[in-house]
Every structure is written in C-alpha cells, then in structure tokens.
MDAnalysis code that builds the backbone (N, CA, C; Angstrom):
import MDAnalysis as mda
import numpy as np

u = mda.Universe.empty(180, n_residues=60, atom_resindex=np.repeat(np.arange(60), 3), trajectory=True)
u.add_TopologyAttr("name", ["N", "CA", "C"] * 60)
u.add_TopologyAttr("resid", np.arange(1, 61))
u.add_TopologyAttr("resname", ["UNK", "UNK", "UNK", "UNK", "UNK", "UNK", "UNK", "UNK", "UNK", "UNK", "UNK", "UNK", "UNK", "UNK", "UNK", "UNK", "UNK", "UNK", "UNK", "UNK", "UNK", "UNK", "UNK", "UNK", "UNK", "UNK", "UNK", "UNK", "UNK", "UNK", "UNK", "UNK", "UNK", "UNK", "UNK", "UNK", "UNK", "UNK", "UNK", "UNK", "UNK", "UNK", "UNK", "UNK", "UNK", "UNK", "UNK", "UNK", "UNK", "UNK", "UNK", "UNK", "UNK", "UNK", "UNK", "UNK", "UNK", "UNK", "UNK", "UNK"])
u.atoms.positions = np.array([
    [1.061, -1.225, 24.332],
    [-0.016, -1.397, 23.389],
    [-1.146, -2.149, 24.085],
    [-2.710, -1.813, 23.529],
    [-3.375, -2.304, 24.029],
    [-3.946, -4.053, 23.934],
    [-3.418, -4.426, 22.971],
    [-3.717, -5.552, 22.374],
    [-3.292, -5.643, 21.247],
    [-3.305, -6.628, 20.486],
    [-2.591, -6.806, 18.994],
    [-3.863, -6.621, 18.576],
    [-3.170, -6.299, 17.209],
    [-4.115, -5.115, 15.825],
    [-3.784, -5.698, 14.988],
    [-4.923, -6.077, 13.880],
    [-4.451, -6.809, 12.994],
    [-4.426, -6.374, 11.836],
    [-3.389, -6.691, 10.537],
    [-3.246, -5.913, 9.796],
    [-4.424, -5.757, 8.791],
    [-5.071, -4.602, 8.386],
    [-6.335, -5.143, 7.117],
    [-5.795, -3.844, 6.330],
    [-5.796, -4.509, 4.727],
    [-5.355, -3.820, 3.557],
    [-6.308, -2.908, 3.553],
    [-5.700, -1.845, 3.439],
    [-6.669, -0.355, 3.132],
    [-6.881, 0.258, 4.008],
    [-6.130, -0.136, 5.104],
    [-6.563, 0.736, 6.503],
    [-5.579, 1.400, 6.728],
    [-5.295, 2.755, 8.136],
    [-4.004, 3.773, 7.698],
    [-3.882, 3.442, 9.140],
    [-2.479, 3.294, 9.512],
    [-1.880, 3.317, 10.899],
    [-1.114, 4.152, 10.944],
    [-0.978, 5.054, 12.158],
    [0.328, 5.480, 12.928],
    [1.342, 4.810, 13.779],
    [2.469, 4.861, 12.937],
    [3.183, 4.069, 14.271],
    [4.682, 4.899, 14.684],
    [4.303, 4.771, 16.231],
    [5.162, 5.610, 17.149],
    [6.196, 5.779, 16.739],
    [6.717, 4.524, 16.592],
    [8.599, 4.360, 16.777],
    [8.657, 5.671, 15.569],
    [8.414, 5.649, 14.655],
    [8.585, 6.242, 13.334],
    [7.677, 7.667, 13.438],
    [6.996, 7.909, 13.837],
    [6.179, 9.195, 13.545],
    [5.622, 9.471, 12.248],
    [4.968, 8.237, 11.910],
    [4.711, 8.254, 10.576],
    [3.165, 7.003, 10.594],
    [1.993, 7.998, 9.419],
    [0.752, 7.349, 8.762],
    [1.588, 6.191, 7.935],
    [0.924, 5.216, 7.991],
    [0.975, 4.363, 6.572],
    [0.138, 3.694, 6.193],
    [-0.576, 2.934, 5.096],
    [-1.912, 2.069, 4.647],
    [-0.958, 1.018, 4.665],
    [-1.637, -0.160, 4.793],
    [-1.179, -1.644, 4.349],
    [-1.686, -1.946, 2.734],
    [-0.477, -2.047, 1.968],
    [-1.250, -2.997, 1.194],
    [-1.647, -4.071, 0.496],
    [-0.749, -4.519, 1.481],
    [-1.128, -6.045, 0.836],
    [-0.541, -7.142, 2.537],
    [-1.169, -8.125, 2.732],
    [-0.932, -8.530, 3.784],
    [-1.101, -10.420, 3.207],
    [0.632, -10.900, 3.133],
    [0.998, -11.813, 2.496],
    [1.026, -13.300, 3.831],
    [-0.008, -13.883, 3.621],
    [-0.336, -14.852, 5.034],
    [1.240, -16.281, 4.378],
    [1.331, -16.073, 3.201],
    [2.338, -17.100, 2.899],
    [4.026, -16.781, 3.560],
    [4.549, -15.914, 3.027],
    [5.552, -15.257, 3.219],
    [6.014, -14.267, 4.637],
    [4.370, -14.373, 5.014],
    [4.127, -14.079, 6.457],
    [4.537, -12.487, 6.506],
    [4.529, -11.377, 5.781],
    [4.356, -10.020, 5.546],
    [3.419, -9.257, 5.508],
    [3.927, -8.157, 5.628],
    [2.514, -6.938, 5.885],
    [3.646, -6.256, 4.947],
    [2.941, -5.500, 3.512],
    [3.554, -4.625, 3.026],
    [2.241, -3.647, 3.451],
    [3.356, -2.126, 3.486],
    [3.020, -0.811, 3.345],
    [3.548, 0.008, 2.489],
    [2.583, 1.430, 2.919],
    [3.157, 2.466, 1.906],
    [3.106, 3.712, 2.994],
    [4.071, 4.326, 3.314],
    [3.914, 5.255, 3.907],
    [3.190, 7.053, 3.672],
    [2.530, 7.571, 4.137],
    [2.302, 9.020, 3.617],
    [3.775, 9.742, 3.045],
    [3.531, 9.965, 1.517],
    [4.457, 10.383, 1.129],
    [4.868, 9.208, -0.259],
    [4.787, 8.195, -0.256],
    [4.916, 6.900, -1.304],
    [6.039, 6.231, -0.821],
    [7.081, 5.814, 0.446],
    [7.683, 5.416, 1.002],
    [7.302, 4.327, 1.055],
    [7.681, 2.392, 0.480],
    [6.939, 1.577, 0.565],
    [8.276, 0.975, 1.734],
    [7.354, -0.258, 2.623],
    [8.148, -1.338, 3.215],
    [7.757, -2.750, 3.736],
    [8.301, -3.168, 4.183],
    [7.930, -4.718, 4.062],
    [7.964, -5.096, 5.398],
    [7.345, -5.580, 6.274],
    [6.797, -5.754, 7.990],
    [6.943, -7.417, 8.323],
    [7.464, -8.055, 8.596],
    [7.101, -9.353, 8.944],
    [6.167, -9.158, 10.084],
    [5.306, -10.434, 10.043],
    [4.235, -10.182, 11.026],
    [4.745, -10.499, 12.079],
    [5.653, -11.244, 12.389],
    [6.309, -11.064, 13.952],
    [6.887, -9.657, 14.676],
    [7.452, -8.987, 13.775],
    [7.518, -7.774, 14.129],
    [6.882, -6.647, 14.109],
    [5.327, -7.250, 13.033],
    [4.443, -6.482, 13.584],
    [3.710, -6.345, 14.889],
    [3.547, -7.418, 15.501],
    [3.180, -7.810, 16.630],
    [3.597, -7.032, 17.775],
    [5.115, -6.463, 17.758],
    [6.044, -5.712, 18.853],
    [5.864, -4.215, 18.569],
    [5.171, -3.772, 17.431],
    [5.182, -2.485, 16.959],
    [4.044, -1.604, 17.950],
    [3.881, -0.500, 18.316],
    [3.161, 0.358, 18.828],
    [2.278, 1.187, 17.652],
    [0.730, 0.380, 17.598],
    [0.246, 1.206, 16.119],
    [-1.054, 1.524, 17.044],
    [-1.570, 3.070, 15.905],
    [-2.475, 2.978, 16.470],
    [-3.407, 3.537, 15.118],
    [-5.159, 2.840, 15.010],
    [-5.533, 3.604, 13.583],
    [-5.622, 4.330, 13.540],
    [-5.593, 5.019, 12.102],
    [-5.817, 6.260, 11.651],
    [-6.375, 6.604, 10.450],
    [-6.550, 7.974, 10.467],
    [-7.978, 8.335, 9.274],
    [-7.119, 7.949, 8.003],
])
C-alpha cells in the first residue's frame, strides 16, 4: 500500500483481500471502528488497527 487512507463516511473502497466495494458508514473515533456496508447490504465492523494493514484502494 501506498500510504495509509483514512477512513471518511460516504466514501466507497475496494479492498483486495476480499474483492469487494464497500462505503464506510460511520467511523467511531471512541470505540476506535470503521463500520461498513458492503455492495450488496453486507454490513461489518473494522477496527482501525486493522484498518491500517488492509490493502484499499478508492472507488466510485
């Protein structure tokens, strides 16, 4: 990865590992989470440490 990406609600990422779009939507600075929703309505829950290790890249 080229640098860390930071999460912003409403924006759509691809990420590798998964082969899969998703929007963020909601990005919880307390609880330290990035929720998503994947294309398709697939929701999940990201800690930001492991967002950090993820391979994303934006998307439309």
């Amino acid at each position: 990865m080229a640098g860390r990406m930071e999460p912003e609600k409403g924006k759509w990422y691809y990420r590798f590992d998964k082969g899969r779009n998703f929007t963020v939507v909601e990005v919880d600075e307390v609880s330290c989470a990035v929720k998503v929703q994947y294309l398709g309505g697939d929701t999940d829950e990201i800690s930001l440490a492991e967002w950090d290790t993820l391979e994303l890249q934006k998307s439309e």
